[in-house]
BAFI-3210 file (N, C-alpha, C; in Angstrom, 3 decimals, decimal comma, padded with zeros to 6 digits):
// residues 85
n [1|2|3|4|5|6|7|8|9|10|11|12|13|14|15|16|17|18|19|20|21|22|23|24|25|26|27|28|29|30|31|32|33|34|35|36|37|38|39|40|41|42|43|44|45|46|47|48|49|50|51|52|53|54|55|56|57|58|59|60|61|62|63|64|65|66|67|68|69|70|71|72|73|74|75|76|77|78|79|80|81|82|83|84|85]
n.u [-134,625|-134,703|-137,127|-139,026|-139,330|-139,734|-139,712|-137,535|-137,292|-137,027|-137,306|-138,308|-139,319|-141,363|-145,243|-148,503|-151,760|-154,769|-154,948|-152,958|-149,499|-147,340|-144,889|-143,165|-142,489|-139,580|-139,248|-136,285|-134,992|-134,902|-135,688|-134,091|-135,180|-132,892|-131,546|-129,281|-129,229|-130,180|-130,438|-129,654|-131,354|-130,328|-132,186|-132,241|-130,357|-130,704|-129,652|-127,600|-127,519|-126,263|-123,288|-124,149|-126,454|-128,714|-131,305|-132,318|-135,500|-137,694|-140,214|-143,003|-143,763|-145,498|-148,053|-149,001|-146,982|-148,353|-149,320|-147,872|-149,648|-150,555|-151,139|-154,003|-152,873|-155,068|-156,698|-154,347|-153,081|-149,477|-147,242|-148,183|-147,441|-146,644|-144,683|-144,777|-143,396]
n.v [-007,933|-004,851|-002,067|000,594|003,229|005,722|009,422|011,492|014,880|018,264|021,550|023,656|026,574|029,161|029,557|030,733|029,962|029,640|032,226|030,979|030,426|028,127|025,337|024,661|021,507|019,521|016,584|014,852|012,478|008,783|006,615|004,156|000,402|-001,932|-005,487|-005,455|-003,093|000,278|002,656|005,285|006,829|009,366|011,080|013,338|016,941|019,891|023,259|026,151|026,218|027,614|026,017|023,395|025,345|023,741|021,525|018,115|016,546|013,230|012,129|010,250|007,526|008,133|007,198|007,497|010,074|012,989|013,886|015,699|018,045|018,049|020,099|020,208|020,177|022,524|022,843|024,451|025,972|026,464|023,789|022,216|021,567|024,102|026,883|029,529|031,707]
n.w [106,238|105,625|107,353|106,919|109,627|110,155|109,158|107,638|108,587|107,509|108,649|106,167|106,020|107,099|107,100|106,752|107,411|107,638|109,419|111,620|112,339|110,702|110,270|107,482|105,985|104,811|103,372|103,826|103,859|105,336|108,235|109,203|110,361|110,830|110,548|111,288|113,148|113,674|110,806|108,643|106,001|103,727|101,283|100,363|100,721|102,530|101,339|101,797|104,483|107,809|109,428|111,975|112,185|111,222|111,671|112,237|112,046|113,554|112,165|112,676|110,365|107,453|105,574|102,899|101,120|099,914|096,492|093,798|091,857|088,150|086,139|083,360|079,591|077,727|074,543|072,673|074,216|075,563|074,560|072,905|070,739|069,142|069,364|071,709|071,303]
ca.u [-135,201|-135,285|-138,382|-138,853|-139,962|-139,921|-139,714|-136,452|-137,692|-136,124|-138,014|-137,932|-139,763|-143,202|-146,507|-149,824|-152,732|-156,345|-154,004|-151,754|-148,551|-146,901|-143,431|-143,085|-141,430|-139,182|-138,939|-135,085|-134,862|-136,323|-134,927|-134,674|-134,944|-132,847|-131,153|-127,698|-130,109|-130,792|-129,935|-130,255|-131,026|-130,563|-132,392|-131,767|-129,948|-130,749|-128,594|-127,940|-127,512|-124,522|-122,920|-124,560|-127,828|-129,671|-131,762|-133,190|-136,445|-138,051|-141,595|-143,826|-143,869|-146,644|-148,273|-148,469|-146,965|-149,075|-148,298|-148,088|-150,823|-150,285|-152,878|-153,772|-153,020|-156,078|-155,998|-153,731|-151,621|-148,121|-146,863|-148,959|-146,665|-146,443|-143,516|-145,522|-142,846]
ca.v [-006,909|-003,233|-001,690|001,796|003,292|007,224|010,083|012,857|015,830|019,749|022,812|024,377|027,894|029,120|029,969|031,001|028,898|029,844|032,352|030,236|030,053|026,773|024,821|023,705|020,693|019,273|015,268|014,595|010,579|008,221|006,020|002,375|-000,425|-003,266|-006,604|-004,658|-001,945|001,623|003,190|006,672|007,116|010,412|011,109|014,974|018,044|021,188|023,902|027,540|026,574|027,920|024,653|023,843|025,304|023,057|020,236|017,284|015,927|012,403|011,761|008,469|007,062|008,449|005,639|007,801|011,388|013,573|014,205|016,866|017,432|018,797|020,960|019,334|021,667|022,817|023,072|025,718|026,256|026,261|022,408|020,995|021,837|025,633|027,743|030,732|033,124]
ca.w [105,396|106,564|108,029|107,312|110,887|110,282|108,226|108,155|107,717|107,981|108,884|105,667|106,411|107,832|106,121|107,224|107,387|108,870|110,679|111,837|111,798|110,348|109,611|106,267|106,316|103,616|103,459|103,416|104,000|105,644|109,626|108,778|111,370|109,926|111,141|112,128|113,731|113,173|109,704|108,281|104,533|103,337|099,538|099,780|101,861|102,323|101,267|102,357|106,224|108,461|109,897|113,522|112,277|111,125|112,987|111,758|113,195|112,239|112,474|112,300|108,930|106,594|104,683|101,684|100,371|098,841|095,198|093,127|090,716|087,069|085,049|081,920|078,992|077,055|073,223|072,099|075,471|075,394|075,086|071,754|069,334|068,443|070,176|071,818|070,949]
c.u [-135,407|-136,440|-138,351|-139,784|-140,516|-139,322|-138,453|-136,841|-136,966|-136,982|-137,297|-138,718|-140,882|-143,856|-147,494|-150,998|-153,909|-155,642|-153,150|-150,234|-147,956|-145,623|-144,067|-141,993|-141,110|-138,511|-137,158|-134,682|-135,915|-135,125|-135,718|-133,937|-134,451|-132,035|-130,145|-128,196|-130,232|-129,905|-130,381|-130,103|-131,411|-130,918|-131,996|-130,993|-130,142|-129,736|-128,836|-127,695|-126,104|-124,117|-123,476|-125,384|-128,621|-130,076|-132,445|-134,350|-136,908|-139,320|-142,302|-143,992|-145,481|-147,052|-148,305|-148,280|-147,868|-148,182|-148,783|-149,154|-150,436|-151,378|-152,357|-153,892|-154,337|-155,475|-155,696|-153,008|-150,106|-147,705|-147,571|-148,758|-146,145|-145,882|-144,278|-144,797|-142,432]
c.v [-005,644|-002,610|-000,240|002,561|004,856|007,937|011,246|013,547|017,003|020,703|024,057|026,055|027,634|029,449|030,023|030,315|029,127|030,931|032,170|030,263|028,723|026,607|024,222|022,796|019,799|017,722|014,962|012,878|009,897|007,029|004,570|001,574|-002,013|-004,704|-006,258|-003,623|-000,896|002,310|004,569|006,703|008,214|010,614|012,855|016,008|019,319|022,016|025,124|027,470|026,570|026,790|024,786|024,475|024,506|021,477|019,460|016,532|014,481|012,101|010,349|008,697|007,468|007,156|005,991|009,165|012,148|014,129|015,002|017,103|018,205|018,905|019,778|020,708|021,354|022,818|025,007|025,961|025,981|024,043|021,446|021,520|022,971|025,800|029,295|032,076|033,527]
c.w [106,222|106,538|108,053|109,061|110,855|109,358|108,687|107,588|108,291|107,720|107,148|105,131|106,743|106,515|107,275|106,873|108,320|110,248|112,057|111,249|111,634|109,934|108,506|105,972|105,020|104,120|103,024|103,408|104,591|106,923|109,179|110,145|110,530|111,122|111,842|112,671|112,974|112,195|109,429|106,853|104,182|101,552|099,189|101,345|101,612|102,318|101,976|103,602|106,913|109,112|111,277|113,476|112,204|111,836|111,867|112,511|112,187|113,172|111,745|110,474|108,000|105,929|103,312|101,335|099,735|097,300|094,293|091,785|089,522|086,037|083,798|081,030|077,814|075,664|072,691|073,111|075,123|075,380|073,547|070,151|069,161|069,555|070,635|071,836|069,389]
res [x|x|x|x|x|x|x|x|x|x|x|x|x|x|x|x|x|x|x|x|x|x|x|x|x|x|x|x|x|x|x|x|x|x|x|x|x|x|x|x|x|x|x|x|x|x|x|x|x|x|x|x|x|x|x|x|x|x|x|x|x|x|x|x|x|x|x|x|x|x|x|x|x|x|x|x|x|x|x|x|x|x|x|x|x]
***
């Protein structure tokens, strides 16, 4: 059974933070340790980069993602029936 071990991720731009600067890093797969050894599973690629730019780094395995949160819509907002145009 394969063992995920680490996370692929790609520098996908900075941001500011408590003035700081920061990488924002975009989860592309995930480095599996299996019975025939070391695997790479890619779930996404980044586009836009000149060939021989881009790097991939992989960091220790998260235990869980954070996930995206979605407003709840109030009554009358777009989404509960009526077309707001």
């Amino acid at each position: 059974m394969a063992k995920v071990i680490g996370d692929i991720m790609f520098p996908g731009g900075k941001y500011i933070k408590d003035g700081e600067e920061k990488t924002r890093w975009l989860k592309c797969g995930v480095l599996l340790e299996t019975e025939k050894g070391m695997r790479l599973k890619l779930e996404s690629m980044p586009v836009g980069i000149a060939p021989g730019e881009g790097w991939f780094s992989i960091f220790e395995k998260r235990d869980e993602a954070p996930k995206a949160v979605r407003p709840v819509p109030t009554e009358g907002a777009a989404g509960d029936g009526d077309i707001p145009f």
